[in-house]
C-alpha positions as CSV (number, residue, x, y, z in Angstrom):
1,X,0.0,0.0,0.0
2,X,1.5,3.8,-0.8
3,X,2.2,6.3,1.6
4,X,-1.0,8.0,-0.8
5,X,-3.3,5.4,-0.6
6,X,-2.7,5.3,3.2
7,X,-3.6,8.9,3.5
8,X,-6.5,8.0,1.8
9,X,-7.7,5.4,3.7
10,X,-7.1,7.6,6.9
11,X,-8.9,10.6,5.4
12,X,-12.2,8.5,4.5
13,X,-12.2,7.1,8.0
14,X,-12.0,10.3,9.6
15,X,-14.8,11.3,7.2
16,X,-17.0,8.5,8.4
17,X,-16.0,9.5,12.1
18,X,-17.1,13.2,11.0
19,X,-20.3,12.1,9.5
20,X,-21.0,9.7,12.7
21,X,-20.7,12.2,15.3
22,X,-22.7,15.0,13.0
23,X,-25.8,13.0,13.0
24,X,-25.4,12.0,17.0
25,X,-25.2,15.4,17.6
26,X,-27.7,16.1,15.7
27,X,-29.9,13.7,17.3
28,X,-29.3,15.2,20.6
29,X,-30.3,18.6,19.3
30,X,-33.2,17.4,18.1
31,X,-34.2,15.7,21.2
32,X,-33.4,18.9,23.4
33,X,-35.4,20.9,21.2
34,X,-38.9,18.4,21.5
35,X,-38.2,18.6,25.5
36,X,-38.2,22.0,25.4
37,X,-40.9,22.2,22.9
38,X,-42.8,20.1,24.8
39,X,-42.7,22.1,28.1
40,X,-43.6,25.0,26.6
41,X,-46.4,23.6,24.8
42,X,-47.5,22.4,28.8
43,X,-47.1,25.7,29.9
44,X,-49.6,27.0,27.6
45,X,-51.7,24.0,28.5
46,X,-51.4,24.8,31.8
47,X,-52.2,28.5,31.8
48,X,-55.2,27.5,29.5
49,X,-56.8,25.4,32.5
50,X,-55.9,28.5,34.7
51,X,-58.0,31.3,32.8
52,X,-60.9,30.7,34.5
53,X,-59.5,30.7,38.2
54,X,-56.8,33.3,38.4
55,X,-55.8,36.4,37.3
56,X,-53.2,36.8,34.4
57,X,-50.4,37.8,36.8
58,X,-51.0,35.0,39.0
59,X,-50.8,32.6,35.9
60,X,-48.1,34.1,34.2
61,X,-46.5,33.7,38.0
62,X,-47.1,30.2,38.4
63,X,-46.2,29.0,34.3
64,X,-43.1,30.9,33.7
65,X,-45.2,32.4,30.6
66,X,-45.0,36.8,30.3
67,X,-48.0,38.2,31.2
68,X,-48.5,39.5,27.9
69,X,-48.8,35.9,26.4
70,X,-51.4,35.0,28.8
71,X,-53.7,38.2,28.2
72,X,-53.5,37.0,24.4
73,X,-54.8,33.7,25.3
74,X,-57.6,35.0,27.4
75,X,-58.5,37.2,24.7
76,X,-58.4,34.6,22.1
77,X,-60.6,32.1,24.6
78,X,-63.5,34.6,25.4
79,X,-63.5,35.4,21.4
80,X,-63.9,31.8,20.7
C-alpha cells in the first residue's frame, strides 16, 4: 500500500468519524429541542386550565409564561 493510498484510507475514515458524530449530535439537538418544545407547549396548557381561576399575573406567576402571552390567550378564549 503507498504512503498515498494510506492517506487516503485515513482521510475517508475520519470522514466517516465526521459524518458519525454529525448526525449524533444532531440527534441530541433534536431531542433537546422536542423537551423544550414540549414544556412549553404544557405551559400554555397549563395556563389555559388557569384562565378561569386566576388572574393573568397569577398565571403568568405560576407557568413561567409573560403576562402578555397569557392576556392574548384570554383574549383569544372569550372570542372563541
Amino acid at each position: 500500500m503507498t504512503l498515498l493510498e494510506i492517506k487516503e484510507r485515513e482521510l475517508q475514515k475520519g470522514i466517516k468519524i465526521g459524518i458519525e458524530q454529525g448526525i449524533e449530535l444532531g440527534i441530541e439537538q433534536g431531542i433537546e429541542q422536542g423537551i423544550e418544545q414540549g414544556k412549553e407547549e404544557e405551559k400554555v396548557e397549563i395556563a389555559q386550565n388557569l384562565l378561569d381561576v386566576l388572574d393573568d399575573e397569577t398565571i403568568a406567576s405560576a407557568t413561567g409564561l409573560e403576562v402578555e402571552e397569557v392576556r392574548q390567550m384570554r383574549l383569544l378564549t372569550m372570542k372563541g
